[in-house]
C-alpha positions in Angstrom: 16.2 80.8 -22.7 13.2 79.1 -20.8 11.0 81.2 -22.4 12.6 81.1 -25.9 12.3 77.2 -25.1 8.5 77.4 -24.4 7.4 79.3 -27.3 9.0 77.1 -29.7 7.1 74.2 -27.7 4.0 76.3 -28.3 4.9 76.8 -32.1 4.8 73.0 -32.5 2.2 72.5 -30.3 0.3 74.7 -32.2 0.8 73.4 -35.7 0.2 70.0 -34.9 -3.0 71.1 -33.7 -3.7 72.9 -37.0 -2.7 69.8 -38.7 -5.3 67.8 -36.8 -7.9 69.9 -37.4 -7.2 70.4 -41.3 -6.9 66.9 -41.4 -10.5 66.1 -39.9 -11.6 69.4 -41.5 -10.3 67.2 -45.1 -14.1 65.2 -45.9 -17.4 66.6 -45.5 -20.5 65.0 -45.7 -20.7 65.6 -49.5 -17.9 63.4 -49.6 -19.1 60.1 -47.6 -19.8 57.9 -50.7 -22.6 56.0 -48.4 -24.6 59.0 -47.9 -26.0 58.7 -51.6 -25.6 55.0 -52.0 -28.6 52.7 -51.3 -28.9 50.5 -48.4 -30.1 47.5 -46.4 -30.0 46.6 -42.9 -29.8 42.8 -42.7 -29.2 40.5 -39.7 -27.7 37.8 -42.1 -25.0 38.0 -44.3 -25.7 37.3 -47.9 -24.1 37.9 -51.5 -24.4 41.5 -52.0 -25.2 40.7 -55.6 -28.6 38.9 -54.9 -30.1 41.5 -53.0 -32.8 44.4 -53.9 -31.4 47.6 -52.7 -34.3 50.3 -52.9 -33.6 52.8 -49.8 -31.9 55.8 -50.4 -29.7 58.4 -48.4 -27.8 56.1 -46.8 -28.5 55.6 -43.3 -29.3 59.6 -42.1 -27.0 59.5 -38.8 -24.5 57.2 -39.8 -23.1 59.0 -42.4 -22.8 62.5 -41.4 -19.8 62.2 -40.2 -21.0 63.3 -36.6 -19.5 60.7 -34.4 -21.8 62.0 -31.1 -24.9 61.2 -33.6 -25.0 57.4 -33.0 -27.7 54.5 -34.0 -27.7 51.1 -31.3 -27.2 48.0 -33.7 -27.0 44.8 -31.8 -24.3 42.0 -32.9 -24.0 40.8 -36.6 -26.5 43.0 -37.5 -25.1 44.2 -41.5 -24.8 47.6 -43.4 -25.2 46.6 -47.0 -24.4 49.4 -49.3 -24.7 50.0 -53.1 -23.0 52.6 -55.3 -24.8 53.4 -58.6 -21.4 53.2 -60.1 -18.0 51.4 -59.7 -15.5 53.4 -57.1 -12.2 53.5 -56.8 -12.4 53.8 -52.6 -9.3 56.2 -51.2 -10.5 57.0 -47.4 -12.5 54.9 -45.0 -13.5 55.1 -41.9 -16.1 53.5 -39.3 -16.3 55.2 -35.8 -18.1 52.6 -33.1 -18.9 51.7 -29.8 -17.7 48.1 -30.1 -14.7 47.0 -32.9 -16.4 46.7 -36.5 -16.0 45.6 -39.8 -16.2 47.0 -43.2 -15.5 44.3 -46.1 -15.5 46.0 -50.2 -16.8 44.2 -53.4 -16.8 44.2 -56.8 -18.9 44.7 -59.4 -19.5 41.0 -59.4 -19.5 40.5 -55.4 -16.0 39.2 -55.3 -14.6 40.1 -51.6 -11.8 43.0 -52.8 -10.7 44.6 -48.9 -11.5 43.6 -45.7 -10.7 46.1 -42.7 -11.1 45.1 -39.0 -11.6 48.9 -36.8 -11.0 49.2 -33.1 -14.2 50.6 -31.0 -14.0 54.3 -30.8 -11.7 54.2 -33.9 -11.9 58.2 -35.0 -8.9 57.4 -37.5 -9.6 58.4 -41.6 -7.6 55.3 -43.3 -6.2 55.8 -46.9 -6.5 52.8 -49.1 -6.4 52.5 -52.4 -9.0 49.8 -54.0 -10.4 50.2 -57.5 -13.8 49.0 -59.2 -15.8 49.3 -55.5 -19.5 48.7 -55.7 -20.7 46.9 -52.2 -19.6 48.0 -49.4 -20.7 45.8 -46.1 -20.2 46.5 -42.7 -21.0 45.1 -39.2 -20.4 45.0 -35.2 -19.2 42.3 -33.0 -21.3 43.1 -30.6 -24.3 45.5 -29.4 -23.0 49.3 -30.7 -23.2 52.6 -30.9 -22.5 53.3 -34.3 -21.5 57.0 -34.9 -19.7 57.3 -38.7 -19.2 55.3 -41.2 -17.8 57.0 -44.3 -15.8 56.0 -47.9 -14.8 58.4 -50.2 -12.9 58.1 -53.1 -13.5 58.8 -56.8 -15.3 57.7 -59.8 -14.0 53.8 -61.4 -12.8 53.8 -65.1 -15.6 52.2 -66.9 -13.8 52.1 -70.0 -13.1 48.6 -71.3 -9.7 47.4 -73.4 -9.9 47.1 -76.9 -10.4 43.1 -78.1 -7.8 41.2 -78.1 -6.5 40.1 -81.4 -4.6 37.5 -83.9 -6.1 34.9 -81.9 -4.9 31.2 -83.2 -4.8 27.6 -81.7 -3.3 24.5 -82.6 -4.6 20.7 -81.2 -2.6 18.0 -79.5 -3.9 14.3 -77.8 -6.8 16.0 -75.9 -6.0 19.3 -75.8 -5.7 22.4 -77.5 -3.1 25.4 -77.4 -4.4 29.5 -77.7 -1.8 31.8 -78.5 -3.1 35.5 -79.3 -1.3 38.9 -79.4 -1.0 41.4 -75.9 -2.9 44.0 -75.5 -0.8 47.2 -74.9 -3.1 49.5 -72.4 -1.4 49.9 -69.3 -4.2 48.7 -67.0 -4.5 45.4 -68.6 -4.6 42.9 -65.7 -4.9 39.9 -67.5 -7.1 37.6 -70.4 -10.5 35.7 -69.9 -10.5 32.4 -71.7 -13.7 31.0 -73.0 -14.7 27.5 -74.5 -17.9 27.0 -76.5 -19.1 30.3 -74.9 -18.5 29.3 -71.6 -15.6 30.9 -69.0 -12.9 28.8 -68.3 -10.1 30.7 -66.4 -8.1 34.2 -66.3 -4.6 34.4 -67.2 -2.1 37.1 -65.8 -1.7 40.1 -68.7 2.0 38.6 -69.4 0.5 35.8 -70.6 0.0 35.3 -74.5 -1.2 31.6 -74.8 -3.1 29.1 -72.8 -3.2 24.8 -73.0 -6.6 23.6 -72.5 -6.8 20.2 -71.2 -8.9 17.8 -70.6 -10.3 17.8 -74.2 -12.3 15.0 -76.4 -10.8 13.6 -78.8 -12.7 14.3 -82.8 -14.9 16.9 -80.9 -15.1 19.8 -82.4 -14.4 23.1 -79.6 -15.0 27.3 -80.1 -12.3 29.7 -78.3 -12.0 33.1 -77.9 -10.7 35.5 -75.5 -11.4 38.4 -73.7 -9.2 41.5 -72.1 -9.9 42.9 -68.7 -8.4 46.0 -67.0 -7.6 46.6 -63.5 -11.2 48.3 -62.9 -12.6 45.2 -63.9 -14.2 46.0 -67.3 -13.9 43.4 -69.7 -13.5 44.0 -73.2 -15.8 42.6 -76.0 -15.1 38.8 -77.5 -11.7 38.2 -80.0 -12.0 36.2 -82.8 -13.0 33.1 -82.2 -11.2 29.6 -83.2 -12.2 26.2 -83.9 -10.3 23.4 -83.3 -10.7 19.1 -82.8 -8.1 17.7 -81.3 -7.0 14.7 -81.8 -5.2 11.2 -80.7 -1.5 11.9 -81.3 0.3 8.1 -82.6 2.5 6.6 -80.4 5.6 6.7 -82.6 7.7 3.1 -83.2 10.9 2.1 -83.8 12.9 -0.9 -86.0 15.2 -2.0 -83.4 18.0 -3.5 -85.8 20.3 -6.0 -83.5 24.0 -7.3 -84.6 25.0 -10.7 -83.6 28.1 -12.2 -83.0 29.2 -13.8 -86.2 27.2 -11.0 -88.7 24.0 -12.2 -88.5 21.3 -9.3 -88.0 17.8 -9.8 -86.5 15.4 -7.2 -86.5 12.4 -5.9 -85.0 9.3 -3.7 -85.5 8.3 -2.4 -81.7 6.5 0.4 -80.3 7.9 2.5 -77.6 7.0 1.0 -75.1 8.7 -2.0 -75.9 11.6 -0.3 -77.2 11.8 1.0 -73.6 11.8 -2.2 -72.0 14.4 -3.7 -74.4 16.8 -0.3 -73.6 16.2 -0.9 -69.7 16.7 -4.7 -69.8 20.3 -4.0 -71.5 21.2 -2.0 -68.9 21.3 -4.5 -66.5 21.5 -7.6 -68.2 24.2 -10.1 -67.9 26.3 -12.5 -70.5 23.9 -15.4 -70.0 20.6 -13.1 -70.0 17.9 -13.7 -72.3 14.9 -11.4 -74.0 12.2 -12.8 -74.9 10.6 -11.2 -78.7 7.1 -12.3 -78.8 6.6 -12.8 -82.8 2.6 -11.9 -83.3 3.2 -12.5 -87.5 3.3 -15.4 -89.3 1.8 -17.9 -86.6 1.4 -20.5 -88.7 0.3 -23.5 -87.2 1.2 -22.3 -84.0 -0.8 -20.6 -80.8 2.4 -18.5 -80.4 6.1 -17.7 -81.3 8.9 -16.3 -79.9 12.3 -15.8 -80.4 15.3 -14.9 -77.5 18.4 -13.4 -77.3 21.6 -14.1 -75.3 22.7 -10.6 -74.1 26.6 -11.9 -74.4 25.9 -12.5 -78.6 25.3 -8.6 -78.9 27.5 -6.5 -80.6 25.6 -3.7 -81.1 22.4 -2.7 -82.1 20.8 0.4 -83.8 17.1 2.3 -83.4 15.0 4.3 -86.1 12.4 5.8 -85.0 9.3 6.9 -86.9 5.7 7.6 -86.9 3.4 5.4 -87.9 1.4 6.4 -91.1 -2.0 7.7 -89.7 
């Protein structure tokens, strides 16, 4: 039974060692992603995106994927790292002396992943991050740097189709887009552009955006764009043109009964409409408001006529909007 015991320990024993060792066995130095890209060694960080990358192969030892084969870095020093294409990045790993760090960007040097390692981190990490082109990675302190390896697979550089039916209707500074949704399954959302010019991206389930913010009798160009989840953008919609313009306050003839039939009536705007509703609600029998008459002066500077909140009956209020 002991021995029955110990071979099945062996039989484990043995295929977790297999598994190790396929596991490691996995990547080759074919597949380290850095080994083709171009580089620069920097000892400032900087936008990937303004910088000339003209070295090839990668940085020899690095990426061989030989841990024992190491390079000495000292602290902040950078790996900058350029694909020729987009990536989407599957496995990483960065084997070091001291702990590390390996930050991703996009095509446009937006930060995408960051990943702090431990020193003497020998572990192959899947992630899964799309439209890869920078990779930058660094020590936090004086290093042996032994691997540093991402593999993964070619980005879709296929952009969506334009968005179409765009349309747009004005308000009082502002103006409304509404346009159909695009029905790839990558979409990942819409770029909205005024007068050529990026203003913001939407999430894909959205189908219109208010602009704000707008001039009044100025005339403004729309149009949209589609992007995917790798980042490609499609080309321009159709564009729109639209002024927006001061919406009227609208007024009301605020039409009040008397004690006794007679009827007094007045032309206000809302605001004052408001002020008359909210004095009601609080007035008392012997409460008075004040209508400042601005017509027919007269002889006068000014005219005004009051009303005793206990000679209401009722009143009534039509609205409207005052020709334009």
């Amino acid at each position: 039974m002991r021995m029955f015991l110990g071979m099945v320990l062996a039989f484990f024993l043995g295929l977790i060692a297999l598994s190790s060792l396929a596991s490691a066995a996995t990547y080759t130095v074919n597949d380290n992603l850095l080994k083709n890209s171009t580089h620069l060694y920097l000892t400032t960080f900087k936008d990937p995106t303004t910088l000339s990358f003209t070295t090839l192969n990668g940085g020899a030892g690095v990426t061989d994927l030989d841990d024992s084969t190491t390079g000495n870095y000292g602290a902040g020093y950078y790996f900058y790292y350029k694909f020729a294409d987009t990536y989407n990045i599957k496995t990483i790993k960065f084997y070091a002396s001291q702990p590390g760090t390996m930050k991703l960007y996009n095509d446009q040097g937006s930060l995408i992943y960051t990943k702090s390692f431990l020193s003497n981190d020998a572990v192959y990490y899947d992630i899964n991050f799309q439209s890869v082109r920078y990779a930058v990675l660094t020590v936090d302190s004086y290093s042996l740097v032994g691997t540093m390896f991402l593999a993964g697979e070619l980005g879709d550089s296929i952009p969506p189709v334009s968005p179409i039916n765009l349309t747009g209707s004005v308000g009082d500074a502002s103006a409304t887009l509404n346009w159909d949704a695009n029905t790839e399954p990558d979409i990942s959302g819409y770029k909205i552009y005024k007068d050529g010019v990026y203003l913001t991206t939407v999430p894909k389930t959205s189908t219109s955006y208010e602009v704000t913010g707008l001039t009044n009798g100025t005339n403004y160009e729309f149009y949209i764009s589609a992007v995917d989840t790798s980042g490609n953008e499609s080309t321009k919609s159709n564009s729109v043109n639209l002024k927006p313009v001061s919406v009227p306050l609208s007024r009301a003839l605020l039409t009040i009964h008397l004690v006794g039939g007679a009827e007094k009536e007045y032309d206000l705007s809302a605001t004052q409409l408001e002020d008359f509703l909210e004095w009601t609600d609080s007035a008392t029998q012997s409460s008075r408001y004040k209508f400042v008459k601005t017509w027919s002066l007269g002889p006068f500077k000014a005219r005004a006529e009051y009303i005793v909140y206990g000679k209401i009956v009722n009143f009534d209020v039509d609205e409207y909007e005052p020709a334009q």
